[in-house]
Backbone of each chain as ProteinMPNN parsed JSONL, in Angstrom:
{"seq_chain_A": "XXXXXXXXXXXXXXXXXXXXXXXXXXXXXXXXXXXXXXXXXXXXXXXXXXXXXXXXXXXXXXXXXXXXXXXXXXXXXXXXXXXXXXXXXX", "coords_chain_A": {"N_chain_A": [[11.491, -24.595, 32.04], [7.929, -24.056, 32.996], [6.447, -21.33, 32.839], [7.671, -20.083, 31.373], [7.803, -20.844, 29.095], [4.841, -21.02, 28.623], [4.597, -18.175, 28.256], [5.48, -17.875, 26.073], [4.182, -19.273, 24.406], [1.51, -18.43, 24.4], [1.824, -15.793, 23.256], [2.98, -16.196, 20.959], [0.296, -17.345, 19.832], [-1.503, -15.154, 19.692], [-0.028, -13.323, 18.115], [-0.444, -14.825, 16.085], [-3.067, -14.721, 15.32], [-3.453, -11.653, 15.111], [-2.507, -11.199, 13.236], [-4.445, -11.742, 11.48], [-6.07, -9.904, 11.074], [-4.692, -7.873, 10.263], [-4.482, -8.727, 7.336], [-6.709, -8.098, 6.715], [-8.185, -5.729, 7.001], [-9.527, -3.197, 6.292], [-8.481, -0.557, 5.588], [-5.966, 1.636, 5.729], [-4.761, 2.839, 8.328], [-6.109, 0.505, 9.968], [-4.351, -1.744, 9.693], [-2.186, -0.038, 10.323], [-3.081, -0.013, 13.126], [-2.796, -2.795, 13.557], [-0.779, -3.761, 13.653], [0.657, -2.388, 15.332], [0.78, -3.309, 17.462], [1.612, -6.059, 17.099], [4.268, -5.886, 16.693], [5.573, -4.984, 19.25], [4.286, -7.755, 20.455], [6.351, -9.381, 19.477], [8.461, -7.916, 21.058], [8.152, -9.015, 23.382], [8.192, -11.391, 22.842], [10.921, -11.753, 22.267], [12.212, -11.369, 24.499], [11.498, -13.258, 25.937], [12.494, -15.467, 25.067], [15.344, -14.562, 25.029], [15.502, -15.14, 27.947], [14.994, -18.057, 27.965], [17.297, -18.786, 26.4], [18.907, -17.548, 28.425], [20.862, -15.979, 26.958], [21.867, -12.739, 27.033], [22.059, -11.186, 24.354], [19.666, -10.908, 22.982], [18.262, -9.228, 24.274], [19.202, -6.462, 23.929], [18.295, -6.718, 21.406], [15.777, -6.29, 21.512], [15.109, -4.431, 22.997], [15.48, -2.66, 20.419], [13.805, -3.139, 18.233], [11.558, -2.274, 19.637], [12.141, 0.653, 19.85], [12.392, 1.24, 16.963], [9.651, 0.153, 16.143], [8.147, 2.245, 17.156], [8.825, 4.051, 16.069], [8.038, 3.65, 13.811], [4.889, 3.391, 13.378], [4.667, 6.647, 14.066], [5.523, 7.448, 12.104], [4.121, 6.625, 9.736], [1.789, 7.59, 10.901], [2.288, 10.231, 10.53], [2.376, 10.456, 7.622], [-0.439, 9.746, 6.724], [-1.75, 12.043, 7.59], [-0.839, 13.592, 6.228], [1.028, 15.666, 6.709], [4.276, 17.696, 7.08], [7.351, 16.084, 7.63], [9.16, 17.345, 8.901], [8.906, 20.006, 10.561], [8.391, 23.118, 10.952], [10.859, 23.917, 9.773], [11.644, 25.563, 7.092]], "CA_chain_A": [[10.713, -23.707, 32.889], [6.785, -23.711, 32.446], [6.09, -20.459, 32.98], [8.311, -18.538, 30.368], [7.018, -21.551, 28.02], [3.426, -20.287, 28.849], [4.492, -17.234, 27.936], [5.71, -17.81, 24.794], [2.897, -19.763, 23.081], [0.067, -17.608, 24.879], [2.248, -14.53, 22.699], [2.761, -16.484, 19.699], [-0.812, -17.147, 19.463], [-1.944, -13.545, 19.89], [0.562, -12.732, 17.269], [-1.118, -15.079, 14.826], [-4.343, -14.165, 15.449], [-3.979, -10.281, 15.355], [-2.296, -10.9, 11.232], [-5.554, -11.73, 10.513], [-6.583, -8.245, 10.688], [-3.418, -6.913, 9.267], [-4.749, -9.09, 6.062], [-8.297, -8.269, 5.911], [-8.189, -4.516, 7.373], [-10.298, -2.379, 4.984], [-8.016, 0.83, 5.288], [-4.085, 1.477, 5.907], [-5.116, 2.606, 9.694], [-6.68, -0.873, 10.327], [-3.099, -2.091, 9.431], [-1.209, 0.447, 11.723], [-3.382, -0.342, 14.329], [-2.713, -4.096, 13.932], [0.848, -4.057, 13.559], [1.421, -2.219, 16.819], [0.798, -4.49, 18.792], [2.33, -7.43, 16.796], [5.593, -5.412, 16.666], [5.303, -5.497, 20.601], [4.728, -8.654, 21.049], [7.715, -9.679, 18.938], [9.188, -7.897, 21.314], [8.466, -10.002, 24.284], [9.227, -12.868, 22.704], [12.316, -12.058, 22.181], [13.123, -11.06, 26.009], [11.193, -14.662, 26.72], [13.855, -15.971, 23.97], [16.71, -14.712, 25.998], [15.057, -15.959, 29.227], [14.991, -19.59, 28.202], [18.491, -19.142, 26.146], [20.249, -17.243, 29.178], [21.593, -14.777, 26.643], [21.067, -11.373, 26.76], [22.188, -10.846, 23.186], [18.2, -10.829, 22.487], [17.615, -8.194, 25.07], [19.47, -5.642, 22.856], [17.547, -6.849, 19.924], [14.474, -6.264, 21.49], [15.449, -2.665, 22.676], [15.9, -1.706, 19.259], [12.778, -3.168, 18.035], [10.247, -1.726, 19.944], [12.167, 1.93, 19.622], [11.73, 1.403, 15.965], [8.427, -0.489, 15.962], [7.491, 3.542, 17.725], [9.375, 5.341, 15.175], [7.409, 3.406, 12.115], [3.867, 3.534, 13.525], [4.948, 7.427, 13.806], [6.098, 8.28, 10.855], [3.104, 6.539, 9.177], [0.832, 8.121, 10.961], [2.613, 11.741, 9.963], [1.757, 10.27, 6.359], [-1.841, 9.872, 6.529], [-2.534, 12.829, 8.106], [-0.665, 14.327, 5.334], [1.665, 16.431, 7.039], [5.628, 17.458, 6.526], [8.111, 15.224, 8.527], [10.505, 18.462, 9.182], [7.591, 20.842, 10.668], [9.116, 24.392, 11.51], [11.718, 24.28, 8.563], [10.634, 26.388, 5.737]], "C_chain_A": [[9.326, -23.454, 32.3], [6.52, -22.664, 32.654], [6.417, -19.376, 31.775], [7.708, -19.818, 28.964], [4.799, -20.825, 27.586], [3.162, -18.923, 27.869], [4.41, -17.196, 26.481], [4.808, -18.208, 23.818], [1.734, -19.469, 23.274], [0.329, -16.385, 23.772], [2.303, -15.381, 21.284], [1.309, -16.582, 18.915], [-1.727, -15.769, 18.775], [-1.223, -13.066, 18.105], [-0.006, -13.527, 16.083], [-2.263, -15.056, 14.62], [-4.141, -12.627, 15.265], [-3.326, -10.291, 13.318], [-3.525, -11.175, 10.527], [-6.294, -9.896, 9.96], [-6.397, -7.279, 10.326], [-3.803, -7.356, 7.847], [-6.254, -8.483, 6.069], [-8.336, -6.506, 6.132], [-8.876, -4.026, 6.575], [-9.364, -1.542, 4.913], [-6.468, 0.56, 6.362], [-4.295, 1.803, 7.492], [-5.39, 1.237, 10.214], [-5.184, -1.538, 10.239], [-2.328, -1.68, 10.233], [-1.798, 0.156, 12.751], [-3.165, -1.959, 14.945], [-1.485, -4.585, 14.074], [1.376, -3.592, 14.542], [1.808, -2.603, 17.815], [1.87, -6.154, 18.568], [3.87, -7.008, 17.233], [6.236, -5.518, 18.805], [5.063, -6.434, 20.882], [5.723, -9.566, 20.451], [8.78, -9.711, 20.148], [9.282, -8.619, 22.703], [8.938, -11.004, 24.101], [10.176, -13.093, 22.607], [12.738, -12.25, 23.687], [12.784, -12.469, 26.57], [12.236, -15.58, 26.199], [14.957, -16.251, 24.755], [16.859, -14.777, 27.268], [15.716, -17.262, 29.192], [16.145, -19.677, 27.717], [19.576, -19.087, 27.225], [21.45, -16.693, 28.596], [21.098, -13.419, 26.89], [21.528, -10.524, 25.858], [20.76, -10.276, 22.615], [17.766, -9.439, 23.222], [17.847, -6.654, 24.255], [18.465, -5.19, 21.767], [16.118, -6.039, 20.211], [13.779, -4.536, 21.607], [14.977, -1.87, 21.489], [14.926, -1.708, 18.269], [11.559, -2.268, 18.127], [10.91, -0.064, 19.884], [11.928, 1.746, 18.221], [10.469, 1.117, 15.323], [7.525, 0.856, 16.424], [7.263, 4.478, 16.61], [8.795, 5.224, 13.621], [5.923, 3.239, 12.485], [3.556, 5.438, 13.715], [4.66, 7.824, 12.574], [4.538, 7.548, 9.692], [2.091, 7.292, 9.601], [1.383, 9.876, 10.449], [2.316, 11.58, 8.487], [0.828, 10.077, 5.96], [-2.048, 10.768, 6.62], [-1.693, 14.011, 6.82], [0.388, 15.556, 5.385], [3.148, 16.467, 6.745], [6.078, 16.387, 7.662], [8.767, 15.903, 9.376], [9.671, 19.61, 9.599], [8.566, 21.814, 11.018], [10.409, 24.973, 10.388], [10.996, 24.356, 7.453], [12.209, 26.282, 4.558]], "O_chain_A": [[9.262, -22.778, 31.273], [5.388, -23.046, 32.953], [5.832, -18.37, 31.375], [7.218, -19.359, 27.932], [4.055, -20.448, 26.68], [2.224, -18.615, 27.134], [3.538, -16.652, 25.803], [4.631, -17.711, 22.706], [0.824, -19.971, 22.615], [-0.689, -15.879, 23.3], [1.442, -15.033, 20.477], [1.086, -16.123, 17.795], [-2.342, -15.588, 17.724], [-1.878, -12.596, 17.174], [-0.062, -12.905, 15.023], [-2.598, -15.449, 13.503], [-5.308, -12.234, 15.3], [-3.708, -9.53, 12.429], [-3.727, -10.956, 9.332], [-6.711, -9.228, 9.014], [-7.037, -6.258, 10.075], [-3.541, -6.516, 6.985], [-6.827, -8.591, 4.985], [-8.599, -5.972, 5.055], [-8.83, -4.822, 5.637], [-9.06, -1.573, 3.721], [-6.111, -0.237, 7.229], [-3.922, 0.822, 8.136], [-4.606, 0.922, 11.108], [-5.02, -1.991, 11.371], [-1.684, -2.453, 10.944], [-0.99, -0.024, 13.662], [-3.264, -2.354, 16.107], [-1.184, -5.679, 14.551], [2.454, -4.053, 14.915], [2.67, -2.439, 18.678], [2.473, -6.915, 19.325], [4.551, -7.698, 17.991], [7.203, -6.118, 19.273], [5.587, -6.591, 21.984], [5.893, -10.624, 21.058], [9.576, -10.606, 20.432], [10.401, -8.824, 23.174], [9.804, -11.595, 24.747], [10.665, -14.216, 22.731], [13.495, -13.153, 24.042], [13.478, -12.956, 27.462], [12.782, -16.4, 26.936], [15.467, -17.312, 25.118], [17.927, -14.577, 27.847], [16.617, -17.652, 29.935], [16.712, -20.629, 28.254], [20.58, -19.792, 27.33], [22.583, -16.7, 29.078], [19.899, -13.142, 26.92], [21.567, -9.319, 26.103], [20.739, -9.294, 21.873], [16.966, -8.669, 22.691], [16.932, -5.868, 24.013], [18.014, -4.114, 21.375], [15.506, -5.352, 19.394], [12.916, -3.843, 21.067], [14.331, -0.822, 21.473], [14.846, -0.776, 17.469], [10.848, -1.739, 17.273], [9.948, 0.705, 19.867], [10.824, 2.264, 18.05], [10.129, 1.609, 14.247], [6.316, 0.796, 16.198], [6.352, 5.222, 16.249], [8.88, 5.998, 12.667], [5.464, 2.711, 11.472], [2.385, 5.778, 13.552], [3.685, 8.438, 12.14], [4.088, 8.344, 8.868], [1.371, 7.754, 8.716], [0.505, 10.599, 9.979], [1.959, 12.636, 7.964], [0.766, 10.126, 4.731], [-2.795, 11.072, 5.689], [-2.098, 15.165, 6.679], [0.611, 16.292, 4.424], [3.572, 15.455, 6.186], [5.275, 15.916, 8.468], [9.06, 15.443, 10.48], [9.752, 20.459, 8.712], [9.649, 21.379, 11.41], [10.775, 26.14, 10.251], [10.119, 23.65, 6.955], [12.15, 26.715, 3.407]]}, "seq_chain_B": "XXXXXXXXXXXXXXXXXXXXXXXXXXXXXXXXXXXXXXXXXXXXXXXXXXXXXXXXXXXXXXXXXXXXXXXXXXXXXXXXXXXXXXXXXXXXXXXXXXXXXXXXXXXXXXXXXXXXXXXXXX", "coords_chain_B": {"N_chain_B": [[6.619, -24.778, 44.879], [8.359, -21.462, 45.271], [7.648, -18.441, 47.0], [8.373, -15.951, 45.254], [8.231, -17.332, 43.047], [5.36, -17.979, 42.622], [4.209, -15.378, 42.572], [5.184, -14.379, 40.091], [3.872, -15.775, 38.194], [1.591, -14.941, 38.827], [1.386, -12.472, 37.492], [2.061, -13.018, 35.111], [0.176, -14.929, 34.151], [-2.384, -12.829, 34.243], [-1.015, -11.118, 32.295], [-1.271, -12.377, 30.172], [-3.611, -13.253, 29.823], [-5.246, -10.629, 29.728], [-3.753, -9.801, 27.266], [-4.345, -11.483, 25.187], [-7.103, -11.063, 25.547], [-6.951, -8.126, 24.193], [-6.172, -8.743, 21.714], [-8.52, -9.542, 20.362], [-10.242, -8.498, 20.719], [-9.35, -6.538, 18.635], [-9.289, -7.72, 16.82], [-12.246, -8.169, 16.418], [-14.293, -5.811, 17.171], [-16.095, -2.958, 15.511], [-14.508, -0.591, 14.318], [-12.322, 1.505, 13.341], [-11.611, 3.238, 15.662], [-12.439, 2.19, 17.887], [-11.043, -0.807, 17.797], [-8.729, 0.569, 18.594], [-9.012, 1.381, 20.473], [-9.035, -0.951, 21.982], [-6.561, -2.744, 21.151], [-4.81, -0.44, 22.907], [-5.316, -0.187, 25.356], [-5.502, -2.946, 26.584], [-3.067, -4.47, 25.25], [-1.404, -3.074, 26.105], [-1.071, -3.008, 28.791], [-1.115, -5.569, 28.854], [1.717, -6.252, 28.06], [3.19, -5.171, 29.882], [2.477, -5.983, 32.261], [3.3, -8.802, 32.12], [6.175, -7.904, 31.276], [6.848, -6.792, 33.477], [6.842, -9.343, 35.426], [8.653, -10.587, 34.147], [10.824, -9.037, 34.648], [11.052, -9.625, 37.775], [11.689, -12.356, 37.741], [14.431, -12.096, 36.769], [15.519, -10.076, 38.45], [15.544, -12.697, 40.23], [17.409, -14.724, 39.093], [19.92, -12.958, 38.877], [20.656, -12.991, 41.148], [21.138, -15.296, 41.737], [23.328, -15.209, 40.052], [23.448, -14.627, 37.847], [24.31, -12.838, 34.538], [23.144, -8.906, 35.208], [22.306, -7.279, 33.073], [19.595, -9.079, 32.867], [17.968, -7.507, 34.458], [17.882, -5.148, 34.094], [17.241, -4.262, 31.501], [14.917, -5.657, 31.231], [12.638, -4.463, 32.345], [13.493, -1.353, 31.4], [12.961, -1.598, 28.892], [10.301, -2.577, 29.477], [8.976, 0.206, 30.373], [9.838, 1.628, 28.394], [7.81, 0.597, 26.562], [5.4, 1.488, 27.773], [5.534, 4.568, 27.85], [5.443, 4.803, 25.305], [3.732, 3.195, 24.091], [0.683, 4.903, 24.51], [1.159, 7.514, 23.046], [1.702, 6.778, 20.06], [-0.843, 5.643, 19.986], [-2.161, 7.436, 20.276], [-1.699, 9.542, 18.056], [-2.036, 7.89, 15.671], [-4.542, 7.81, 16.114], [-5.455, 10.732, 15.385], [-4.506, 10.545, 12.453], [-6.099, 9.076, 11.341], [-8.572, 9.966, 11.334], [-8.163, 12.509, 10.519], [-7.682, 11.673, 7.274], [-9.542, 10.638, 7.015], [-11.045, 8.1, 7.547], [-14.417, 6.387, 8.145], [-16.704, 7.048, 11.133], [-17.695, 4.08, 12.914], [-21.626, 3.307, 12.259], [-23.436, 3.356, 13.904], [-21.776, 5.266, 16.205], [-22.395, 7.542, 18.739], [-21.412, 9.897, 19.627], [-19.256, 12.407, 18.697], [-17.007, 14.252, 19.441], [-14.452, 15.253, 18.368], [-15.292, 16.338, 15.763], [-17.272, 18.407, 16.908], [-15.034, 20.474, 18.045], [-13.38, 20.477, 15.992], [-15.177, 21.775, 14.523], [-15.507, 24.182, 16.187], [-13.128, 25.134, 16.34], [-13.198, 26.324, 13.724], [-14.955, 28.307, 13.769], [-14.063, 30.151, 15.131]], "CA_chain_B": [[7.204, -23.484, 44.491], [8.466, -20.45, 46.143], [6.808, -17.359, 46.959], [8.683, -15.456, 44.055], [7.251, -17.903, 41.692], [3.912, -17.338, 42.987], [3.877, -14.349, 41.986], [6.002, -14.115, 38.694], [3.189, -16.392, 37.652], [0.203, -14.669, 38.84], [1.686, -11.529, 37.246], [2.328, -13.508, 33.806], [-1.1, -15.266, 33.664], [-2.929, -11.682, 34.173], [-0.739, -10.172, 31.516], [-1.156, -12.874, 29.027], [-4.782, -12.99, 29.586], [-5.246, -9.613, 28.992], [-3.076, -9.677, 25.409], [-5.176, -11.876, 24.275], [-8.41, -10.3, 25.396], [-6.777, -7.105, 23.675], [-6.253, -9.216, 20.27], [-9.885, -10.388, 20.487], [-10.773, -6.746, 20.683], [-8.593, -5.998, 17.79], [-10.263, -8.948, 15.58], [-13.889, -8.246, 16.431], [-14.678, -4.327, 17.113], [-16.286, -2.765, 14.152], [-14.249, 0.858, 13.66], [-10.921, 1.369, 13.731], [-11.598, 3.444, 17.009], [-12.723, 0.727, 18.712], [-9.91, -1.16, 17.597], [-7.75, 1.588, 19.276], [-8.862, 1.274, 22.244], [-8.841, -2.42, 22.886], [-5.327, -2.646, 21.141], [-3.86, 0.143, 23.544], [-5.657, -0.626, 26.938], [-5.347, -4.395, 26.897], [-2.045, -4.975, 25.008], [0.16, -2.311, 26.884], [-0.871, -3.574, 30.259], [-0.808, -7.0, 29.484], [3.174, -6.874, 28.197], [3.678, -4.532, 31.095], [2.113, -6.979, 33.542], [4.188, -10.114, 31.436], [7.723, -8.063, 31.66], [7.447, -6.881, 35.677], [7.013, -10.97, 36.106], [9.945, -11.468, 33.632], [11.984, -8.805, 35.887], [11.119, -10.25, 39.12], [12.722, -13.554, 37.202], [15.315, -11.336, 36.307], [16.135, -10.08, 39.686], [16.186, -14.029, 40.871], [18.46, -14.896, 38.418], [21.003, -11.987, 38.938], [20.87, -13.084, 42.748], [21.759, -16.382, 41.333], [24.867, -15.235, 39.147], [23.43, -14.09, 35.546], [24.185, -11.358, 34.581], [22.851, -7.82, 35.867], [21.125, -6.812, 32.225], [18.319, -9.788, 32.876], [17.722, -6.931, 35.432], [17.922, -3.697, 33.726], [16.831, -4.298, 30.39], [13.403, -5.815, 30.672], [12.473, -3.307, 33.085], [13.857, -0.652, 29.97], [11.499, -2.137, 27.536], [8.608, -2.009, 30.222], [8.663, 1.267, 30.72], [9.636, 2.509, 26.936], [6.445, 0.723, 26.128], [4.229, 2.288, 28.702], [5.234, 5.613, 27.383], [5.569, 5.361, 23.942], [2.119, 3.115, 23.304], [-0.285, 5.927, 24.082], [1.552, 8.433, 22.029], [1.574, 6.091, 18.884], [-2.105, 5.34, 19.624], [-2.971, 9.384, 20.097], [-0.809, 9.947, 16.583], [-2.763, 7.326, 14.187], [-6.137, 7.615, 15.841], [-5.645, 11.461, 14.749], [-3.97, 10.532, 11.253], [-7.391, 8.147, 10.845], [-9.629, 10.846, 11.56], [-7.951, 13.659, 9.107], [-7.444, 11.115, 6.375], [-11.379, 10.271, 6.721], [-12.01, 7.027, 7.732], [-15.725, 6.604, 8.701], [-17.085, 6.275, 12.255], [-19.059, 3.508, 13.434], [-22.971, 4.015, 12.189], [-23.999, 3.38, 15.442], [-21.13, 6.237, 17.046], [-23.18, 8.659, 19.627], [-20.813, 11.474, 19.802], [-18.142, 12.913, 18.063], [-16.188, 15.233, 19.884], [-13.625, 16.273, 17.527], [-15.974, 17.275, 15.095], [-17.514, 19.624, 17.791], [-14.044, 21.127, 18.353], [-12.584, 21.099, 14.515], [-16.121, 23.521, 13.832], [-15.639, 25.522, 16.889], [-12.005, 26.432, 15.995], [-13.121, 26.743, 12.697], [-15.834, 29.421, 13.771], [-13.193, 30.958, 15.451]], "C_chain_B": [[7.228, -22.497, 45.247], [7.578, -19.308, 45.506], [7.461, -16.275, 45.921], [8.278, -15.885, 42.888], [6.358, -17.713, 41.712], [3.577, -16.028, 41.782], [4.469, -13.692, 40.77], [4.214, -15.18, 38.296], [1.815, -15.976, 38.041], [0.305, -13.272, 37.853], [1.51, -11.874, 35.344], [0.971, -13.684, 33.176], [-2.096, -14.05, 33.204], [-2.159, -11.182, 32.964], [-1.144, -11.295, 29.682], [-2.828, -13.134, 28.777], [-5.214, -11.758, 28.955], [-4.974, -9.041, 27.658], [-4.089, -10.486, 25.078], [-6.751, -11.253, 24.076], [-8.187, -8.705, 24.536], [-6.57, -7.468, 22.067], [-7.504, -9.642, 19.792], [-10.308, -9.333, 19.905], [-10.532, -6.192, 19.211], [-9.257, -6.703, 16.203], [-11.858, -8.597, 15.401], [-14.792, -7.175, 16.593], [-14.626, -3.996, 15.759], [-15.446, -1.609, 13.369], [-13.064, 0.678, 13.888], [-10.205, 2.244, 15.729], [-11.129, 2.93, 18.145], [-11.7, 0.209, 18.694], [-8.548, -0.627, 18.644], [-7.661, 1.101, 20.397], [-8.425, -0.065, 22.575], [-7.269, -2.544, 22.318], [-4.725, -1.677, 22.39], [-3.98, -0.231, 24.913], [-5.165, -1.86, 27.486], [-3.668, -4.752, 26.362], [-1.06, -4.415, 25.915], [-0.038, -2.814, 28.552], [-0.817, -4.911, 30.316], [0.9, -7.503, 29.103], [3.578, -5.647, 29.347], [3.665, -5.741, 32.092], [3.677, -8.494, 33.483], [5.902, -9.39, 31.711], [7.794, -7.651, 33.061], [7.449, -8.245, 35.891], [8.473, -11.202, 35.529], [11.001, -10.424, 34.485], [12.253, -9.778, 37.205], [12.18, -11.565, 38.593], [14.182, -13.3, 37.195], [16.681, -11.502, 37.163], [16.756, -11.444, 40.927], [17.421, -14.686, 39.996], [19.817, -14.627, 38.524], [21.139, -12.814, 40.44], [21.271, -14.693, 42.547], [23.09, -16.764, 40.673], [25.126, -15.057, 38.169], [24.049, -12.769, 35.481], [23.35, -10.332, 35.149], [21.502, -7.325, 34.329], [20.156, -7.793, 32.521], [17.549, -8.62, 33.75], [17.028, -5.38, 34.517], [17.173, -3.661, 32.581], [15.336, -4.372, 30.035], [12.952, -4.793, 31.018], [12.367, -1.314, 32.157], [12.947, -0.22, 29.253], [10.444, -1.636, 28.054], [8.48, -0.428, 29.984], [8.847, 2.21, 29.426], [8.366, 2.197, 26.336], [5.623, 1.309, 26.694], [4.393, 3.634, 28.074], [5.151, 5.991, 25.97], [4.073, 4.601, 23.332], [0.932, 4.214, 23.025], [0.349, 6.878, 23.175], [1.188, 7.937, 20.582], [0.205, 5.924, 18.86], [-2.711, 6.653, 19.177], [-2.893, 9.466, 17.896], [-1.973, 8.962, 15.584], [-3.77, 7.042, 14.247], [-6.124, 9.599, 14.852], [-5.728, 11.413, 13.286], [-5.385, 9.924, 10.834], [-8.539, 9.317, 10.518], [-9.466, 11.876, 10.471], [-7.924, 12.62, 8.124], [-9.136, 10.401, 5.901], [-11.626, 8.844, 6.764], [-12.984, 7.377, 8.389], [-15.703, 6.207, 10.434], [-17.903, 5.109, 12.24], [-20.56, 4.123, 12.753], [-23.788, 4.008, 13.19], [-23.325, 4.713, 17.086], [-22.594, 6.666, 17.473], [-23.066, 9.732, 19.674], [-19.553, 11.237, 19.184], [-17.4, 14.046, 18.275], [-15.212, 15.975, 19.418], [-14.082, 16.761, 16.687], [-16.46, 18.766, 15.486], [-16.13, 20.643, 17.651], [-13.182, 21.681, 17.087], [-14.0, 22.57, 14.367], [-16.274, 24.562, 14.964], [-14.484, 26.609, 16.771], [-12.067, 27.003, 14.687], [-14.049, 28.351, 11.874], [-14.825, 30.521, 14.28], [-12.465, 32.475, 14.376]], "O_chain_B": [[6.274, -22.366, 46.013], [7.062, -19.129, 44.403], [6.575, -15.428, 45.806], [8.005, -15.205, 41.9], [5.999, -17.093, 40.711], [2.995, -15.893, 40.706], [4.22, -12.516, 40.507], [3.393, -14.266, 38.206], [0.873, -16.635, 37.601], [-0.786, -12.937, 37.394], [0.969, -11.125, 34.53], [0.532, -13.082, 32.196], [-2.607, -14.081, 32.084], [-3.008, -10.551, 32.335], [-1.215, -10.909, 28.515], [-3.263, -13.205, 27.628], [-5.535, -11.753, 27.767], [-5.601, -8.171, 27.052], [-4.943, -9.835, 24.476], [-7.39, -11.033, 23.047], [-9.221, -8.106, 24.243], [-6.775, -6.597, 21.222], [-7.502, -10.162, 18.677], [-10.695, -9.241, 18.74], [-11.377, -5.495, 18.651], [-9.526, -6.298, 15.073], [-12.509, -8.763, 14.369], [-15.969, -7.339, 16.271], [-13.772, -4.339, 14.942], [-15.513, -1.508, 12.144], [-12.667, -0.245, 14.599], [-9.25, 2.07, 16.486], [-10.185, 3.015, 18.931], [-10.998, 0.588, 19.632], [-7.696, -1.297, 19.228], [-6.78, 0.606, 21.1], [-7.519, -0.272, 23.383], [-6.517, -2.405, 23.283], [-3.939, -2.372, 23.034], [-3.015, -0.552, 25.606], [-4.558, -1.956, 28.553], [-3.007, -5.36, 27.204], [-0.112, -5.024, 26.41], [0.904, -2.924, 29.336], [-0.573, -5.537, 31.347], [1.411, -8.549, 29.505], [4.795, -5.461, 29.331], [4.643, -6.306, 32.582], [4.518, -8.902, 34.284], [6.777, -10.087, 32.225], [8.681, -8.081, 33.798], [8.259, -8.5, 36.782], [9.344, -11.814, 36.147], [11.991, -10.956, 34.987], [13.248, -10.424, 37.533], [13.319, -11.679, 39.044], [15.022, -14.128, 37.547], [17.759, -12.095, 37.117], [17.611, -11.459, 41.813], [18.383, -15.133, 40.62], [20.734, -15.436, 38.388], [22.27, -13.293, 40.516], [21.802, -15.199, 43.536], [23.728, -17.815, 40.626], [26.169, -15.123, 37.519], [24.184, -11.888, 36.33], [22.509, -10.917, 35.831], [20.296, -7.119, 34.463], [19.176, -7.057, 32.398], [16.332, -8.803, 33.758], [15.905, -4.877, 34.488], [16.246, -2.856, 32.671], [14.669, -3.751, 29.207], [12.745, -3.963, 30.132], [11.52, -0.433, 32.299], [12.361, 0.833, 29.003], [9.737, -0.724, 27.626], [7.608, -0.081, 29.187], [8.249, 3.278, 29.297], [7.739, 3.047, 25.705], [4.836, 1.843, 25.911], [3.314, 4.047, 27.649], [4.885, 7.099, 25.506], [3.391, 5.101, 22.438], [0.374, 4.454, 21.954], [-0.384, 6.926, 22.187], [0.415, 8.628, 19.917], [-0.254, 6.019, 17.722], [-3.421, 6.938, 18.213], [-3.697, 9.444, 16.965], [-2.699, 9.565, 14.794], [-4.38, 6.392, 13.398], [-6.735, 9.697, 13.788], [-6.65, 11.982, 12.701], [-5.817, 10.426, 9.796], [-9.213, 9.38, 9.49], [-10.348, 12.13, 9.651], [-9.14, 12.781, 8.03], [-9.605, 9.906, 4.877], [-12.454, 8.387, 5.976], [-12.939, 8.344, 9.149], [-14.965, 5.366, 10.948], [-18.884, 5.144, 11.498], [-20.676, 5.348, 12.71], [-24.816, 4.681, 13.256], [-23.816, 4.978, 18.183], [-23.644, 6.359, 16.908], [-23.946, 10.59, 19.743], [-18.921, 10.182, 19.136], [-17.148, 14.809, 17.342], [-14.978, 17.117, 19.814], [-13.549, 17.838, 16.416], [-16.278, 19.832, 14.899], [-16.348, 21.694, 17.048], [-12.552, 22.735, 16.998], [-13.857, 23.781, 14.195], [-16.956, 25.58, 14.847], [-14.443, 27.834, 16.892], [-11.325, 27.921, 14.34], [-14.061, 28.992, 10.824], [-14.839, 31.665, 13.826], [-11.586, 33.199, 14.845]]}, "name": "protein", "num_of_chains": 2, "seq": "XXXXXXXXXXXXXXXXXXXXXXXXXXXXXXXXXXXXXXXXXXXXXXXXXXXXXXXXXXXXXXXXXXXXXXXXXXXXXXXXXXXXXXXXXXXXXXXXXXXXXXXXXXXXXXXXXXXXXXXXXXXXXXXXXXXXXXXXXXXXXXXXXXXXXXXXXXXXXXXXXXXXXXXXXXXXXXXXXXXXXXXXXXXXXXXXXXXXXXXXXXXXXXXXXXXX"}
């Protein structure tokens, strides 16, 4: 199927083009901002994955990805800014 | 090709154009701002655009005899990314800003500055 092929090496690209800027970044922001997106398009590729396999073992995967690919661009940013993790508990 | 392909594939092309014009953005804007923006604008609508085509697929599939998650799932994803990108972008353009990276030397305006020294006159 050309279309989910399309997909896949239009997203792979992207994804090796945006590590350049995860390597050169000047500052740990420049890094979270470049990894957000990679982490996202991981996660298409997977769902294009279990397109062309006709599993939807991958679909799971991908789920669980992008809720943690949320929960670690999060929690870094609660560590720059210097703040607790547990706000309201004293 | 049928008129479902049509448009799974006009839906795809637009979204995969867009990712890349949002990685371009991401490579070649000077601040991390900047950066922001073209990462959040361009990437989240172009795998939005890319999984409504891979539903529509989805939905031909299921009507073919796949399973039902090709259905439910992408659809899932779409829509956990739509709401959870801007949040993550809000969160580590703030964290950038308290932690002091520089603006741009060319910025114009700086609006949270305005607003940190007005609550701070407060």
């Amino acid at each position: 199927m050309t279309i989910l092929e399309f997909i896949f090496y239009g997203f792979l690209i992207s994804a090796a083009l945006v590590i350049i800027r995860v390597i050169r970044g000047p500052t740990a922001p420049d890094r979270v901002v470049a990894m957000d997106p990679f982490v996202t398009m991981m996660v298409v590729l997977l769902v294009v994955t279990s397109f062309l396999s006709a599993r939807s073992i991958y679909l799971d995967i991908a789920l669980v990805i992008a809720i943690l690919g949320f929960i670690g661009t999060v929690a870094v940013s609660k560590y720059l800014e210097g703040g607790e993790l547990k706000e309201g508990v004293e | 090709m049928t008129i479902v392909e049509i448009i799974v594939a006009i839906l795809v092309v637009i979204g995969v154009i867009f990712n890349f014009l949002g990685v371009l953005g991401i490579l070649r804007f000077p601040d991390v701002y900047n950066r922001l923006h073209a990462s959040t604008k361009c990437v989240t609508l172009g795998e939005g655009g890319v999984l409504l085509g891979l539903t529509i697929l989805g939905i031909k599939m299921y009507l073919a005899g796949a399973s039902i998650s090709f259905v439910i799932k992408p659809i899932l994803i779409m829509l956990f990314l739509l709401v959870t990108g801007p949040v993550a972008s809000h969160a580590i353009a703030r964290a950038a800003y308290k932690s002091g990276v520089p603006l741009w030397p060319k910025s114009v305006v700086d609006q949270y500055k305005e607003y940190l020294e007005k609550e701070a006159a407060k």
